[in-house]
FIZA-813396 format. One record per residue (C-alpha): x, y, z negated. Coordinates in steps of 0.2 Angstrom, whole numbers. Each point is the difference from the previous one (the first is absolute). Layout:
<nodes>
+-------+-------+-------+
:    px :    py :    pz :
+-------+-------+-------+
:     X :     Y :     Z :
...
+-------+-------+-------+
</nodes>
This chain:
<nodes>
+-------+-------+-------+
:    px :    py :    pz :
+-------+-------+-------+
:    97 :   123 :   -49 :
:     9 :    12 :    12 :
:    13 :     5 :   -12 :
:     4 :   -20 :    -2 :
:    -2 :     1 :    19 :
:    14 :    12 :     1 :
:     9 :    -8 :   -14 :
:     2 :   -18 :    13 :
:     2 :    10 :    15 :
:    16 :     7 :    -9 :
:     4 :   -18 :    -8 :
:    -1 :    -8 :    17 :
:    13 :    13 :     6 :
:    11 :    -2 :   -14 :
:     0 :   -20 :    -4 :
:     0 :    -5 :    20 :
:    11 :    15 :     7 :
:    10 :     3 :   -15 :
:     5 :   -19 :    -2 :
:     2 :    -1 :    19 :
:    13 :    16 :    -1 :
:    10 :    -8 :   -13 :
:    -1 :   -18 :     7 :
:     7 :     9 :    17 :
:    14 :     6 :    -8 :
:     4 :   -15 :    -7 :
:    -4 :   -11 :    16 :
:    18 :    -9 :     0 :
:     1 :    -5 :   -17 :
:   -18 :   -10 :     1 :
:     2 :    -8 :    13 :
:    12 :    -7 :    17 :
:   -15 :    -7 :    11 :
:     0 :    11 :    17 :
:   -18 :     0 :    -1 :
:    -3 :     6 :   -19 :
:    12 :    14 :     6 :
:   -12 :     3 :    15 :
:   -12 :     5 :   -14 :
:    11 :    11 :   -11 :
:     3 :     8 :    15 :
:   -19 :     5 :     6 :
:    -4 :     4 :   -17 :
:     2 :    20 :     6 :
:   -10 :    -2 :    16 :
:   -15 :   -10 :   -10 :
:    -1 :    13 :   -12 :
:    -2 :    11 :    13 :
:   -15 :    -7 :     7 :
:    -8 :    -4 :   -17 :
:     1 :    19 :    -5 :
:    -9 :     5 :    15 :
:   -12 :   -11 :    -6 :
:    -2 :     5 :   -16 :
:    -4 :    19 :     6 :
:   -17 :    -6 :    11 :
:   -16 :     3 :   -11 :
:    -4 :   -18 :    -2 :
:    18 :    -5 :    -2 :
:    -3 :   -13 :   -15 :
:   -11 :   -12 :    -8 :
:    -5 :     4 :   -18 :
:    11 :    -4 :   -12 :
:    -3 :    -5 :   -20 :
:    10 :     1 :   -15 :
:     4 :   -16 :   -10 :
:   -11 :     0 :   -11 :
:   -14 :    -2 :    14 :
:     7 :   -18 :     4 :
:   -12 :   -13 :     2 :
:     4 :   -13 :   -15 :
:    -6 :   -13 :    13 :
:     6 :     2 :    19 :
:   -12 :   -10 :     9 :
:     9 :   -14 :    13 :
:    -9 :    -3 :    16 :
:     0 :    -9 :    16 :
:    14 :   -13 :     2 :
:     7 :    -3 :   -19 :
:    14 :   -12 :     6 :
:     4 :    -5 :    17 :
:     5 :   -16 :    -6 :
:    10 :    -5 :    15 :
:    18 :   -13 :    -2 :
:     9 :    15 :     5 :
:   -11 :    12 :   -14 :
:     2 :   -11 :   -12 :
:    19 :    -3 :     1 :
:     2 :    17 :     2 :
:    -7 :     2 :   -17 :
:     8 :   -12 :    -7 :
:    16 :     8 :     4 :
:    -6 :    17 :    -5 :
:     0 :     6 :    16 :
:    20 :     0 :     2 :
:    -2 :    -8 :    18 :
:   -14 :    14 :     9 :
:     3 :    11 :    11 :
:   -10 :    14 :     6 :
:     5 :     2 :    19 :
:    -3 :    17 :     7 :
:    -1 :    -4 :    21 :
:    -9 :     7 :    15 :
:     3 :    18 :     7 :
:    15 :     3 :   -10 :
:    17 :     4 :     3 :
:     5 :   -11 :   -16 :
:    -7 :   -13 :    -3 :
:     5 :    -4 :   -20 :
:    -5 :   -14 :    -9 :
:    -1 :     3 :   -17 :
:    -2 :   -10 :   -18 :
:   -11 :     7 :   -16 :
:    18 :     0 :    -8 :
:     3 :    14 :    14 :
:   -16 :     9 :     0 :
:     3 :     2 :   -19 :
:    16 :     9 :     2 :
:    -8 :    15 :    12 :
:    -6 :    14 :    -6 :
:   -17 :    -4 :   -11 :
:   -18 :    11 :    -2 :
:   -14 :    -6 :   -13 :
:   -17 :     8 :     2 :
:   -15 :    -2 :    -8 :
:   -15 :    -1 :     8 :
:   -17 :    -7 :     6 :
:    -3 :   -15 :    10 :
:   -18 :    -1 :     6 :
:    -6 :   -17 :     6 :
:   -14 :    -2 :    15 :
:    -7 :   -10 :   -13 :
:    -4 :    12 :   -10 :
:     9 :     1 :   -16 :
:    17 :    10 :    -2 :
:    16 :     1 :   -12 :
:    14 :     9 :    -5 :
:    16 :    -5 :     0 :
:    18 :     8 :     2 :
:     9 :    -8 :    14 :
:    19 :     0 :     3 :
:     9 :    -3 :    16 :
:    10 :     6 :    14 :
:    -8 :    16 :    13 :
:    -2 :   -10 :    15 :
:     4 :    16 :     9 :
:    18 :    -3 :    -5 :
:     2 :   -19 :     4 :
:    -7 :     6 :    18 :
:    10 :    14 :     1 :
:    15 :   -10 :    -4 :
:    -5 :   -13 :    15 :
:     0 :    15 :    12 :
:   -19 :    -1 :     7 :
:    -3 :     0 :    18 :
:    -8 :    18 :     4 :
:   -13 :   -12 :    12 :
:    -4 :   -10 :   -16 :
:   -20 :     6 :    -8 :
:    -2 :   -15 :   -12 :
:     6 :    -8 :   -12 :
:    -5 :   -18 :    -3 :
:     4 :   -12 :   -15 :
:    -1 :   -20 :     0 :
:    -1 :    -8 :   -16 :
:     2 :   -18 :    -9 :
:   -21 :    -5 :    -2 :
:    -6 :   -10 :    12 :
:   -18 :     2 :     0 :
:    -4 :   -16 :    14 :
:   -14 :    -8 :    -6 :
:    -8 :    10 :   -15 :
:   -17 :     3 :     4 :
:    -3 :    12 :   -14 :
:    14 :    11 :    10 :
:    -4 :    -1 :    17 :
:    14 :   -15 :     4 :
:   -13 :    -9 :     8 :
:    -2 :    13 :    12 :
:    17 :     4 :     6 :
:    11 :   -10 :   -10 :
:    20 :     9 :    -2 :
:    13 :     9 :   -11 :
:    -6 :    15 :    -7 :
:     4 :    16 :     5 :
:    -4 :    19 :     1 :
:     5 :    15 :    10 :
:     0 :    22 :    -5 :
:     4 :    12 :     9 :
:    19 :     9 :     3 :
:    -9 :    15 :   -10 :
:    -4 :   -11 :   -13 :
:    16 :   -10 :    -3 :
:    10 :    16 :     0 :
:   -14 :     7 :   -13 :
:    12 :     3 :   -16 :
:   -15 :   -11 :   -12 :
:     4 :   -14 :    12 :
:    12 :   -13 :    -9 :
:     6 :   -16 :     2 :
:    -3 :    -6 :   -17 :
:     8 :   -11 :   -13 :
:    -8 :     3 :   -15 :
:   -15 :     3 :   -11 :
:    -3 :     9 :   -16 :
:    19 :     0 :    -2 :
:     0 :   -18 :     3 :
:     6 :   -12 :    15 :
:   -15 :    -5 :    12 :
:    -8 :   -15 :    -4 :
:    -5 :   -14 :    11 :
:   -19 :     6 :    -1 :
:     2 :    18 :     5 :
:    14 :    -3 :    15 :
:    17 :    -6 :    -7 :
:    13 :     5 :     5 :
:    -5 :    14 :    10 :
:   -13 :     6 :     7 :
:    -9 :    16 :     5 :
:    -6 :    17 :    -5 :
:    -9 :    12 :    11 :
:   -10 :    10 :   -15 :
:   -12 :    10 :    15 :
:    -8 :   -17 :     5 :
:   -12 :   -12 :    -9 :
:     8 :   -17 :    -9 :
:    -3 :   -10 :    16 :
:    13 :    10 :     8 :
:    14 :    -3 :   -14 :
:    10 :   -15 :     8 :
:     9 :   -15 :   -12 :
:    13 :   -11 :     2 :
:     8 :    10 :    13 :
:    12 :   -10 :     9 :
:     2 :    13 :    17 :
:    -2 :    16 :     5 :
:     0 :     3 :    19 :
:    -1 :    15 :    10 :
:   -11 :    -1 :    13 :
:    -9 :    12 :    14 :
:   -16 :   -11 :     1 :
:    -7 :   -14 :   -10 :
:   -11 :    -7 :    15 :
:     8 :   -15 :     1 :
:     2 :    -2 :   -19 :
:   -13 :   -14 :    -5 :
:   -18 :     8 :     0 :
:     8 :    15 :    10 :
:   -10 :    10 :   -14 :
:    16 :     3 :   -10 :
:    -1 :    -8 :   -16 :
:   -11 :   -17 :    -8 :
:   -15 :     8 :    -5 :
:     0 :    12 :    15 :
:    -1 :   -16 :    10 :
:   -17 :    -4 :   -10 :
:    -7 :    16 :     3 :
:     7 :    11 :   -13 :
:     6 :    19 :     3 :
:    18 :     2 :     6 :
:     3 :    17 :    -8 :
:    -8 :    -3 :   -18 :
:     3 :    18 :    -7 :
:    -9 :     4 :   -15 :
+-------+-------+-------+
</nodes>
């Protein structure tokens, strides 16, 4: 295992680093918008930080080969958010959202899927571990959040980051609605975002997230149980507290009583 270890340490490097290189030098001919060139841009510094990460002893979660993929990836919690505005955004195939990126930022971006796919990509392969109890493997592919921040130019006062999502949970016993009814949403630390496992992603198993498991996007934070792993990410938001953020406990199950740091 630590050869293979090694072997996806060295992938990560070369697929996410690599690409990101090449995409850089190639920045005008992808793409005109002011905020995709933001990106391009703070590809360099992201990197940066992510190799600094990489060197600490507990750098990375595990990662598998493919032939350790689950044939089945379990879906859990909210399978559809089944909204007017969901649904016609699924209808449309997502050509209308937009991931707003707001808060303690110097740039604000607004982004579509359409965008996100056109940065720099990273797949990793690895273990998500429910609170439930059961686990799977599945190879995830996305954008590093680290970069997406970095582009937007993070307020050195900002410590969290916080992201709100399509599923209204208001009156679904089974899942706390009754309780403290609202939009979804969870919260990680600026370590963890900048963390270069962290990715906003789009796909899994080399194929475009489904409705059940987060479409379009939604989060990875592989150092954290499944509870943590945010779907249908509509905003991420930069913040120096979430106090004020619905339960103050910063995110939906914390409000419930759940840990806010779920490190496995």
């Amino acid at each position: 295992m630590a050869d293979a270890l090694s072997l996806t340490r060295r992938a990560a490097l070369v697929a996410g680093f690599g690409a990101a290189g090449y995409l850089v030098a190639n920045a005008t001919s992808i793409t005109q918008n002011a905020a995709m060139a933001r990106i391009f841009e703070g590809v360099e510094d992201w990197t940066r930080v992510a190799q600094r990460t990489l060197q600490s002893k507990n750098g990375l979660a595990p990662e598998y080969r493919p032939a350790d993929i689950s044939p089945v990836f379990k879906a859990n919690g909210t399978l559809n958010p089944n909204t007017n505005a969901y649904n016609a955004h699924v209808a449309s195939n997502f050509q209308n959202w937009r991931l707003a990126i707001k808060g303690m930022v110097q740039n604000p971006m607004s982004l579509s899927p359409a965008d996100i796919h056109r940065l720099p990509a990273k797949s990793q392969i690895t273990k998500h571990d429910c609170v439930e109890g059961w686990t799977a493997i599945g190879m995830w592919t996305g954008v590093p959040l680290g970069l997406l921040l970095t582009a937007a130019g993070v307020s050195p006062r900002a410590r969290y980051v916080v992201f709100r999502c399509a599923d209204n949970l208001t009156g679904e016993p089974a899942k706390g609605g009754e309780q403290s009814p609202g939009q979804y949403y969870e919260s990680i630390s600026i370590d963890d975002a900048f963390h270069p496992q962290t990715l906003i992603a789009y796909a899994l198993n080399g194929h475009p997230l489904d409705v059940q498991h987060g479409a379009p996007l939604r989060l990875r934070v592989e150092r954290q149980l499944g509870y943590k792993q945010a779907k249908y990410i509509e905003s991420i938001e930069m913040t120096d507290s979430f106090a004020s953020i619905a339960g103050g406990k910063g995110g939906y199950w914390e409000d419930r009583g759940y840990e806010w740091y779920a490190g496995i």
